[in-house]
C-alpha positions in Angstrom: 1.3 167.9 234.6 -1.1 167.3 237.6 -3.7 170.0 238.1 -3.4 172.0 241.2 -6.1 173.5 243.5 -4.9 176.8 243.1 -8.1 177.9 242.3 -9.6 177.1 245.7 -6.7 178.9 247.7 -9.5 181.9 248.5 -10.9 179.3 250.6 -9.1 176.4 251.2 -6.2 176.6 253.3 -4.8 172.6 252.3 -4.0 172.8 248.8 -4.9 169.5 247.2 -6.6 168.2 250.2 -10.2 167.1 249.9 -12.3 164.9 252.4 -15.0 162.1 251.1 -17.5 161.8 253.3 -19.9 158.3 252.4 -23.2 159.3 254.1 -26.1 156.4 253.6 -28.6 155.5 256.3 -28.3 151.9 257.4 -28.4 149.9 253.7 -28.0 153.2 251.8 -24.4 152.8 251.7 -24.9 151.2 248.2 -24.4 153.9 246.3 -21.2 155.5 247.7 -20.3 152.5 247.6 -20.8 151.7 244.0 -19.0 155.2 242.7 -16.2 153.9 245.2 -16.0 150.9 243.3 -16.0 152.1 239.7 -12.9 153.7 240.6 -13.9 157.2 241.2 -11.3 158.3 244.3 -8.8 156.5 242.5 -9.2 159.2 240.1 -9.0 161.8 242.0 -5.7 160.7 243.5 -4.3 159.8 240.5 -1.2 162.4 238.7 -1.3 163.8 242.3 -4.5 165.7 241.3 -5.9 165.5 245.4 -4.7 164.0 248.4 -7.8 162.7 249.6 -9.0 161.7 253.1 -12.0 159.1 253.2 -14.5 159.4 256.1 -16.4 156.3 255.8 -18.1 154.9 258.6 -21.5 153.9 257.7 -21.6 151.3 259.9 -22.3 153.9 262.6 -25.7 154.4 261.3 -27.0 151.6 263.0 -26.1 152.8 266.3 -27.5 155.9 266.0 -30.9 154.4 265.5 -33.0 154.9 268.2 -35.2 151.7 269.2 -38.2 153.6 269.2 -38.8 156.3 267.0 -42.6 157.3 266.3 -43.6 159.8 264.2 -43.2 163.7 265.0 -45.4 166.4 263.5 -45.9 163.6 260.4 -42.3 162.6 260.0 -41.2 159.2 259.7 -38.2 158.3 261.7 -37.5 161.7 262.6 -35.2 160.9 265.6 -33.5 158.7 263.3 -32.4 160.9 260.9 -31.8 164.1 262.8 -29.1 161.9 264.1 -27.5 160.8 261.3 -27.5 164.4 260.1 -26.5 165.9 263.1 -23.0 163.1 262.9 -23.0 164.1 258.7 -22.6 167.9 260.0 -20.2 167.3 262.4 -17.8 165.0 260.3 -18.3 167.3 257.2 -17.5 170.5 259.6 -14.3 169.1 261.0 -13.1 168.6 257.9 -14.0 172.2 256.1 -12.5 173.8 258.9 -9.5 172.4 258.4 -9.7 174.0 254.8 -10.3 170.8 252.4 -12.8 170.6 250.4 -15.4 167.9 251.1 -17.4 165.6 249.1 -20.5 164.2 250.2 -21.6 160.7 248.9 -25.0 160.0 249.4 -27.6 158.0 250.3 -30.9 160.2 249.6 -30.5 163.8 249.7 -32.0 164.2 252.9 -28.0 163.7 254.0 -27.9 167.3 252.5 -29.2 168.3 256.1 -25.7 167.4 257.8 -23.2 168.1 255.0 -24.5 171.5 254.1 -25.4 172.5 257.5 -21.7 171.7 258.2 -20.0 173.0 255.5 -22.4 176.9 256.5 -20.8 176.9 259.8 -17.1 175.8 258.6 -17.4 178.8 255.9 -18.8 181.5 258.9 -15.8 180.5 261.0 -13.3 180.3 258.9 -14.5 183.9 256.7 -15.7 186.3 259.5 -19.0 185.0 259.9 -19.5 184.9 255.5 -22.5 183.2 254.6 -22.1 180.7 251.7 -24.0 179.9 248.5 -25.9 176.7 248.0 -26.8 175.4 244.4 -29.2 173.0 244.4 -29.4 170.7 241.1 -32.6 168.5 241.9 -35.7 167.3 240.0 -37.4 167.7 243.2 -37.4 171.2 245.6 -37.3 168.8 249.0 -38.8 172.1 250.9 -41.8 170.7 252.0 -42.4 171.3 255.6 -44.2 168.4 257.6 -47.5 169.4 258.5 -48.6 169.8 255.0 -46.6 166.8 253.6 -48.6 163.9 252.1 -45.7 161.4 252.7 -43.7 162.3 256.1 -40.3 161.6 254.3 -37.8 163.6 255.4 -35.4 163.8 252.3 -38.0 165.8 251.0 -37.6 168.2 253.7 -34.1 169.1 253.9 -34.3 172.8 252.4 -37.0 173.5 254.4 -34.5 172.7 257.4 -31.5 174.3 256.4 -33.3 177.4 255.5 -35.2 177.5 258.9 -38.3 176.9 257.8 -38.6 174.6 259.9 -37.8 174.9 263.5 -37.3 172.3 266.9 -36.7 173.4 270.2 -36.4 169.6 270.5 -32.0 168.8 270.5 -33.3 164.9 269.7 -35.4 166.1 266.5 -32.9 168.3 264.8 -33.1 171.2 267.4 -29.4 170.5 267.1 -29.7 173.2 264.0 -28.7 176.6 264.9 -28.3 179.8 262.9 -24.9 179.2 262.2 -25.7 175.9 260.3 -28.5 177.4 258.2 -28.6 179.3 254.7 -29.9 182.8 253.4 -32.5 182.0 251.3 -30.8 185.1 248.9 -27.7 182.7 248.9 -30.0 179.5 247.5 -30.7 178.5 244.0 -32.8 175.5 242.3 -31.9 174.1 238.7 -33.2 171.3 237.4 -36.5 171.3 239.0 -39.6 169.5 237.1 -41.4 167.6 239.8 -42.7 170.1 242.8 -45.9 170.3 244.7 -48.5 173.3 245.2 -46.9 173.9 248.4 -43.5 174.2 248.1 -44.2 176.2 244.8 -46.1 178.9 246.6 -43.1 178.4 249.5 -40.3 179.2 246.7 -42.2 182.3 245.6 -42.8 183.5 248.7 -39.6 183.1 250.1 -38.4 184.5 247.1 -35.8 181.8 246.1 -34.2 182.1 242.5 -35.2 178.6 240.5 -34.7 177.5 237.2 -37.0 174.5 236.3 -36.5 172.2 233.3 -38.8 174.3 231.2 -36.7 177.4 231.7 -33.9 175.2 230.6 -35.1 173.9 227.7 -36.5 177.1 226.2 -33.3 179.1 227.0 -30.6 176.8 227.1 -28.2 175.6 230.5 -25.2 178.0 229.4 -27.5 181.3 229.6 -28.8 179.8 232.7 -25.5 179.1 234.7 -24.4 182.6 233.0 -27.3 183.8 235.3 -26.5 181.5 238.1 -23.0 182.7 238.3 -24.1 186.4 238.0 -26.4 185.9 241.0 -23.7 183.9 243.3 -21.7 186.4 242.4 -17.9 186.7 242.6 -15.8 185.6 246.0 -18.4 184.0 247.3 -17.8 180.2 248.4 -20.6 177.6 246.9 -21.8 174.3 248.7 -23.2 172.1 245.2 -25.6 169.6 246.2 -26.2 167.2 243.1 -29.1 165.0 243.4 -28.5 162.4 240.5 -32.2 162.4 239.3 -32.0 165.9 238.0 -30.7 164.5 235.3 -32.8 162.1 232.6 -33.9 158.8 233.0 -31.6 158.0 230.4 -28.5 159.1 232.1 -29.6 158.0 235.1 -32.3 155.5 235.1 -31.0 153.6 238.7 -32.2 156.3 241.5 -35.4 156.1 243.6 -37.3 158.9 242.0 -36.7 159.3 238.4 -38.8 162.2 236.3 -38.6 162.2 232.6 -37.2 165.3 230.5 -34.3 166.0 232.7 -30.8 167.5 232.4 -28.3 165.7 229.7 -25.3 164.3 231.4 -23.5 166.8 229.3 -25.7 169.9 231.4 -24.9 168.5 234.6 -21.2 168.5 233.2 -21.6 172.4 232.7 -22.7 173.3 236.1 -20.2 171.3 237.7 -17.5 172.3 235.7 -18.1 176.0 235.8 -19.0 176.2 239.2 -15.2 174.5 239.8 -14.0 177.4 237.6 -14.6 180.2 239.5 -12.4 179.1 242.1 -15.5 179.5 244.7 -16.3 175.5 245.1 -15.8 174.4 248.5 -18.4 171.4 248.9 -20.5 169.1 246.8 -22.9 166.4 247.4 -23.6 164.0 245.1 -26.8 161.9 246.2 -29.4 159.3 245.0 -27.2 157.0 243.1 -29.2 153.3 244.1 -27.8 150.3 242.5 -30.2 148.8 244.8 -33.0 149.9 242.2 -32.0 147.5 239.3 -33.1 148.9 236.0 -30.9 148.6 232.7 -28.7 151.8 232.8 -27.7 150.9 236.3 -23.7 151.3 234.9 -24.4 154.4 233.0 -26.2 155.8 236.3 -22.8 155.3 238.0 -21.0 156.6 235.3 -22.7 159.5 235.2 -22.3 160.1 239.1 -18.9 159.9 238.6 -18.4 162.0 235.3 -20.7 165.1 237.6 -17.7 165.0 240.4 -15.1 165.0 238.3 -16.1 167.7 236.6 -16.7 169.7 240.0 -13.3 169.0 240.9 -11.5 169.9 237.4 -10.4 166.7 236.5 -11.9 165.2 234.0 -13.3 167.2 230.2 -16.7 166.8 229.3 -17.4 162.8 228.5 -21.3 163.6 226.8 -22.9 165.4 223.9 
């Protein structure tokens, strides 16, 4: 017997109905793409689990380029992006208000910016103006903010945006962010984190944001820490997971553009995503930073284990790992 969505009917008004949204930059499409092609909305579909939509249009991407697009406060192709994230929000947003839940295939998690964003407003007009949770499995805390930034690249940025850090009065260079899109940093958690500079260390603990990094992991073990996790979403409260693929280990996930050693088992990253789907609060995820453009042995185990993370979000699937 199929499962059924019941546990999402707090939230989502469309039983069964779910929305993929593919969300790479112009040649980032590869790794939606590749968890496409191993099968993984088949899946979903399949015993009448979810009717799902598919939002793919990455061709777009290329339009949305502007030709000239110089740097901006030391970000690199801000123009760019903000428009691509602004499109991201506004396709993920039609389809959360519509009540389905909405799955984000990335592209680096800089795409975050427009699905999250979206999905914060959906949830605030839908609820009464309720704020939403966001639970962040990274290696990286992608809240740098640009002036201090050694690189300029915005996916590691996008917390910093969708917690208004930073702000733009400028509608071409995401000034097309407004309060309704953004998230209470009381509503925002890290796991996974191992790899995170001075700065946005002494940002977290300013700001006050709750953060488990791999160390905290190891030494107390991921089913105290989602135990905690849950405790501090608390109950009733709809949750936007954004999974970035390289919080788990190299050896679960060896093809992704920034890979950092002692990470999450496949089998952690199971957990959260299982027991976040269990208490009936999940209403987005994001899975990012799949690259089968980065060819390293592992590169179908990396895809696997994409796919094993969403399924487990959505209730379809037991644990495949030990």
């Amino acid at each position: 017997m199929a499962r059924r969505l019941a546990t999402f009917q707090k939230f989502l008004s469309m039983q069964n109905r779910m929305a993929v949204v593919t969300a790479g930059f112009a040649g980032g499409d590869a790794g939606p793409q590749a968890l496409i092609s191993a099968g993984i909305l088949d899946e979903l579909r399949s015993g009448s689990h979810y009717e799902v939509d598919l939002d793919d249009a990455p061709s777009i991407y290329l339009v949305l380029s502007p030709e000239s697009d110089p740097d901006y406060k030391g970000m690199k192709k801000p123009r760019t992006v903000s428009s691509v994230t602004k499109d991201i929000s506004r396709r993920v947003h039609g389809h959360a208000n519509q009540g389905k839940f909405v799955l984000t295939l990335g592209g680096d998690h800089s795409i975050a910016t427009g699905s999250v964003s979206g999905t914060a407003k959906a949830i605030r007009e839908r609820l009464g103006g309720r704020e939403m949770a966001v639970v962040w499995v990274d290696a990286h805390a992608d809240i740098n903010t640009p002036e201090p930034s050694d690189s300029g690249n915005i996916q590691g940025m996008p917390v910093a945006f969708l917690t208004g850090l930073i702000n733009s009065n400028d509608a071409d260079i995401f000034g097309w962010l407004q309060k309704e899109n953004l998230v209470n940093v009381g509503k925002f958690l890290y796991i996974g984190l191992r790899d995170v500079d001075d700065g946005e260390e002494r940002t977290i603990e300013r700001c006050g944001i709750k953060a488990y990094t791999m160390q905290n992991v190891k030494r107390r073990g991921i089913q105290n820490i989602m135990d905690e996790t849950l405790a501090y979403i608390r109950d009733e409260t709809p949750t936007h997971l954004s999974f970035d693929i390289d919080s788990l280990d190299p050896a679960w996930a060896p093809s992704t553009g920034h890979p950092v050693s002692e990470g999450l088992s496949l089998a952690d990253g199971e957990l959260i995503a299982r027991q976040l789907h269990e208490t009936g609060n999940l209403v987005a995820m994001d899975l990012v930073e799949v690259n089968p453009l980065i060819v390293r042995p592992g590169l179908a185990q990396t895809v696997r284990s994409g796919c094993s993370v969403i399924k487990n979000a959505l209730g379809v699937a037991s644990p495949q790992s030990s």
